[in-house]
N, C-alpha and C positions, 0 to 999 in steps of 0.2 A: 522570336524566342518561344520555345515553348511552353504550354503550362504545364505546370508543377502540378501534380497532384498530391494536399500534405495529409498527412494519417491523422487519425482524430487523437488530441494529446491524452483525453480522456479514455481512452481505451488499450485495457492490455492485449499484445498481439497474443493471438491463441485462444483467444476467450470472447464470448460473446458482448456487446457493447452492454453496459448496463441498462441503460433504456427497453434490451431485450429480451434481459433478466427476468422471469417471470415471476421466479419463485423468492425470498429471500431466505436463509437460513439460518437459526441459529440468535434471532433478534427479535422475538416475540415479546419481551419486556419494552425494546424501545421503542415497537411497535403501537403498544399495549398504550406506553405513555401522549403517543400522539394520539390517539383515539380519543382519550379521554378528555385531553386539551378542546379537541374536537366538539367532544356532544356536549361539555361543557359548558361552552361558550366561553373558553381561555385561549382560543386559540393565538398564539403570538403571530406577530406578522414579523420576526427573527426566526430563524430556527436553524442550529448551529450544529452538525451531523460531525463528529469525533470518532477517533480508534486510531489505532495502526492500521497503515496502508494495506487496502485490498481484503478487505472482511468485511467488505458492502457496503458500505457509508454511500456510494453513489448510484446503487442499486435501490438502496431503500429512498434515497433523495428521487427519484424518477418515480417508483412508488406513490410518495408522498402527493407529488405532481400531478397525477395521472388521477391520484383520491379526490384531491380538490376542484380541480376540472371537470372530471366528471359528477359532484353531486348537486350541480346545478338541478333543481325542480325536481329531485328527488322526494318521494314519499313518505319512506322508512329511514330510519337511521340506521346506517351502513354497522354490520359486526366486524367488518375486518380492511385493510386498505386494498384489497386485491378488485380490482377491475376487471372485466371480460376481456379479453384478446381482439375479438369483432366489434367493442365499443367503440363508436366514432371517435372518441376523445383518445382512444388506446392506440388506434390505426393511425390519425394524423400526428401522435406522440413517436411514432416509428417509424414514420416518413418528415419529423421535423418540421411537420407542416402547420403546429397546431399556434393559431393567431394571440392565444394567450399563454404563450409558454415563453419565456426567450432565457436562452443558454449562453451564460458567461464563462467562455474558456479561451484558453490562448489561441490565438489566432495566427497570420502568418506574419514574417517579420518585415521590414520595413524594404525588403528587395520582391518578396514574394516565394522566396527562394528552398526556405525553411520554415517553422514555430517558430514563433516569437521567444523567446527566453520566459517571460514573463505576461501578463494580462495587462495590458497598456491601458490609460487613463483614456483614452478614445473610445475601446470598447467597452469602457465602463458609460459613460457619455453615449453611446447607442442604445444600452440597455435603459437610459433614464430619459430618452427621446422615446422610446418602445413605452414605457409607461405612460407618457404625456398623450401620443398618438391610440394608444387604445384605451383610453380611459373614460372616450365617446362612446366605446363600445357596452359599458358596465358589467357589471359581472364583477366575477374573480378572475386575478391574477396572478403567474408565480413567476418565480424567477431562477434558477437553479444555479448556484455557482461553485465552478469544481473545476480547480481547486483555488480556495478563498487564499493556501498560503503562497498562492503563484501572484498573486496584485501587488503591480509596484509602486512604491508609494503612494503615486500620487492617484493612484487607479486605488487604493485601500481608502485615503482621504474623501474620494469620490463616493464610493458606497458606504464608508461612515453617514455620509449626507443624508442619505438614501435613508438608512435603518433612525436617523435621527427624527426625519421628517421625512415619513413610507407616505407612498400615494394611497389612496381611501383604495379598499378589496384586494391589495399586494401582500403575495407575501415570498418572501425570502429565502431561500435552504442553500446554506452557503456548507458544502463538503469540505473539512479542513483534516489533513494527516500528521499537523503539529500546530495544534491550535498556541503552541506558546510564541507565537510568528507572529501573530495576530496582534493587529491593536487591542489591547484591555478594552479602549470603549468599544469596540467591535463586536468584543465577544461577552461584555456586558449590557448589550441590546438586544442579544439573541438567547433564546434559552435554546442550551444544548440536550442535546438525547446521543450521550456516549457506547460506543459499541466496541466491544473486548473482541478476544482472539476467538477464535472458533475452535471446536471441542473437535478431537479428529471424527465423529459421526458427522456433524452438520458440515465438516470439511469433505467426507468422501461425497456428499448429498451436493454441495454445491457445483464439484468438480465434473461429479455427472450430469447435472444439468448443461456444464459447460462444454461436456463432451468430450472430456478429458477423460481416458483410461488408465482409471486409477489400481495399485495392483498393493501397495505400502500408503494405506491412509496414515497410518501412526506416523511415519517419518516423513509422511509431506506436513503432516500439522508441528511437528516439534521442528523440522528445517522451515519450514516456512512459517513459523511464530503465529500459527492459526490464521495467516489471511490468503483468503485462494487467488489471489492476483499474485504470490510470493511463490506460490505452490504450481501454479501453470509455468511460470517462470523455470522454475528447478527442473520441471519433466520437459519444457521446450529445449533447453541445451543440459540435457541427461544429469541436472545437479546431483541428482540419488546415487548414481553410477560415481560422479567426482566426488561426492561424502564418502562412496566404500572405497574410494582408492587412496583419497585421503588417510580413513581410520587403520587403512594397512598400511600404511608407506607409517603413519606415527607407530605403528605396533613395532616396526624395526628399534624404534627408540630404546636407550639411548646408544646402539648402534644402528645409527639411519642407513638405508639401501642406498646411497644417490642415484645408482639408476632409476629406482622408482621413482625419486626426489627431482630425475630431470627428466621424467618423460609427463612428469606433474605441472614443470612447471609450462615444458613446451604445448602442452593441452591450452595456452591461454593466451599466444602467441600468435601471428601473423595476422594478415591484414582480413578483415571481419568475426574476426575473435574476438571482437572489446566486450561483447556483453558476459562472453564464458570467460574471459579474466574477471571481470567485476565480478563474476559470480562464486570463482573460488576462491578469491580474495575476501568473499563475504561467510565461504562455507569456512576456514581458516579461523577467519573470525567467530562465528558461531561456537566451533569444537572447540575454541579456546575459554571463549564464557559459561560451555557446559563442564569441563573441568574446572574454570574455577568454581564454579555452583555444586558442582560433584563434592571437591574437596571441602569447602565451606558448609555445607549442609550434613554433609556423610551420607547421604544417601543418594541414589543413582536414579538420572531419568529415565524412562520409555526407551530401548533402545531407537536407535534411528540407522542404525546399520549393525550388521553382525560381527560382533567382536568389538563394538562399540565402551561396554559397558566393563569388558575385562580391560580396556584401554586405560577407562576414567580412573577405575580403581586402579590401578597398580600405579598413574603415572599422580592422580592427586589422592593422595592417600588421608591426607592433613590440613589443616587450615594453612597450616604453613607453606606446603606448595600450591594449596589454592590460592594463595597471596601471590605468590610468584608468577603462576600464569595467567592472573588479572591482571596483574603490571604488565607483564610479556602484550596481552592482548591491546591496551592500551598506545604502546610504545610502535607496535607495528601497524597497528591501523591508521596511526601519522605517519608512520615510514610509506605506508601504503599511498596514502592520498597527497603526500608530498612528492613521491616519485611517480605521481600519475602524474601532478601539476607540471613538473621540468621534463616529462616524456622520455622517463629511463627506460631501459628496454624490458620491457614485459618477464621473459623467461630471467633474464638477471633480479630484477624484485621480486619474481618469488622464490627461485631460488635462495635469495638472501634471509628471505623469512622464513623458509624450511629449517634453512643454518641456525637461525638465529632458538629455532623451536628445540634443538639438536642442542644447542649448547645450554638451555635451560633444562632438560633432562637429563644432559649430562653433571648439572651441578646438584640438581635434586638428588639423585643417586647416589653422588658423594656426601652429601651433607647429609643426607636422611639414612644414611647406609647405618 
């Protein structure tokens, strides 16, 4: 049989690995707070990296890495976590090779076939054999785990252990994208350094470093919720392009085109399309929570497509139909993940959630007329 070769689960496709992230952007405060832990002499041997997915949490966690490793028999007390690129410690951190670094992430699954679902209690058990075995060596040690909300139980109970009783010069940086998965005592072992969305400046800054040709920084930070793993995503399968065909197929509201409504929905259909259905199924949802937020606030976001913002206003005028397509939003995103669970047929569920968009502008119109 042949081997498999599996993708790294930590890495989004289109974008460079984070380990080869140079730069980080947009996080100098929770930068700012490691440091200080740092020269301090606070440094925890937890450290618990938070935010929404994809706005560097595992960028700055390799950072972190790369800091501590390298200030062995160092002189000066370091200004910043940034390392040289030609640093021994930096090079073998780029080739995997480096004897005090070991990386906690899903592996393959029990055939060799695929990723594992999950981070199995075995490779938690590797990582704590990896401590025992290098701990002849002294020095510091770290350990990098991403993602902390991928450990299954009994692989989460395993590194409870760990953070409860740490080996002497270990330390921890466990990446988490909902740390409320997390065991409590987990994440009350670790001090966290949380990281928000990105501002669309330090969003175009990132994007270019990733190599991403960015041309609407504004509507990749407000579709993609400020994080550029979200925002690489959208320009891989043209989501900017599915938003402005989106915002005009709803401008027909409340008399919808169906032709545009079905050549919407067949854009998410047939076989290696799963990621562009998931995707406008998530743009749908998006436009839905920015008209409720429209209507509920009165006042209107950033556009993110042209003719965007005459949309919001004319369809949530009020709290009162901001009410309505919070609920709308609510109602289809279970119809959504209900009909991905029984494998309805694609172009049929979004379809139905186009309708169902139709018939709630058609009732606002009557009621609010």
């Amino acid at each position: 049989m042949a081997e498999v070769t599996l993708p790294e689960p930590d890495r989004v496709e289109g974008a460079p690995h984070p380990r080869d992230t140079r730069i980080l952007f947009g996080h100098d405060r929770a930068e700012a707070a490691f440091l200080d832990a740092f020269h301090t002499g606070r440094l925890h041997h937890g450290w618990l990296i938070t935010g929404p997915r994809g706005v560097g949490k595992a960028t700055l966690a390799w950072r972190i890495a790369r800091f501590l490793l390298a200030q062995e028999g160092g002189m000066f007390p370091p200004d910043s976590l940034e390392v040289e690129a030609d640093h021994p410690v930096a090079r073998r951190i780029a080739a995997l090779s480096e004897p005090r670094l070991f990386l906690l992430r899903r592996g393959a699954n029990a055939t060799g076939s695929a990723l594992s679902a999950d981070i199995r209690v075995d490779e938690v058990r590797k990582m704590k054999s990896f401590f025992t075995l290098s701990a002849a060596d002294g020095g510091r040690r770290v350990a990098i785990v991403d993602a902390a909300d991928e450990l299954a139980p009994a692989g989460a109970n395993a590194l409870l252990k760990l953070l409860e009783e740490p080996p002497p010069g270990v330390t921890l940086i466990l990446v988490s994208h909902q740390p409320s998965r997390l065991l409590p005592t987990i994440r009350s072992r670790c001090r966290e350094l949380r990281l928000s969305a990105l501002e669309p400046a330090a969003m175009q800054d990132a994007l270019v470093q990733a190599g991403a040709a960015v041309e609407d920084p504004v509507a990749l930070a407000e579709l993609g919720g400020g994080s550029v793993g979200e925002a690489v995503r959208l320009l891989n399968l043209d989501g900017l392009v599915l938003y402005r065909q989106l915002v005009d197929l709803l401008g027909t509201l409340p008399r919808l085109d169906r032709g545009r409504a079905l050549a919407l929905a067949e854009a998410g259909t047939g076989r290696g399309n799963e990621a562009r259905f998931d995707l406008i199924v998530g743009l749908i949802d998006r436009l839905l929570a920015r008209m409720a937020r429209a209507g509920t606030l009165g006042a209107l976001p950033p556009e993110a497509a042209k003719g965007e913002s005459d949309l919001l206003e004319r369809l949530s005028p009020t709290p009162r139909a901001a009410l309505a397509w919070a609920e709308l939003q609510q109602t289809l995103g279970h119809r959504a993940r209900q009909g991905k669970a029984v494998n309805l047929d694609p172009a049929a569920l979004l379809m139905d959630m186009v309708l169902k968009i139709d018939e709630t502008a058609a009732t606002l119109a009557r009621t609010c007329a």
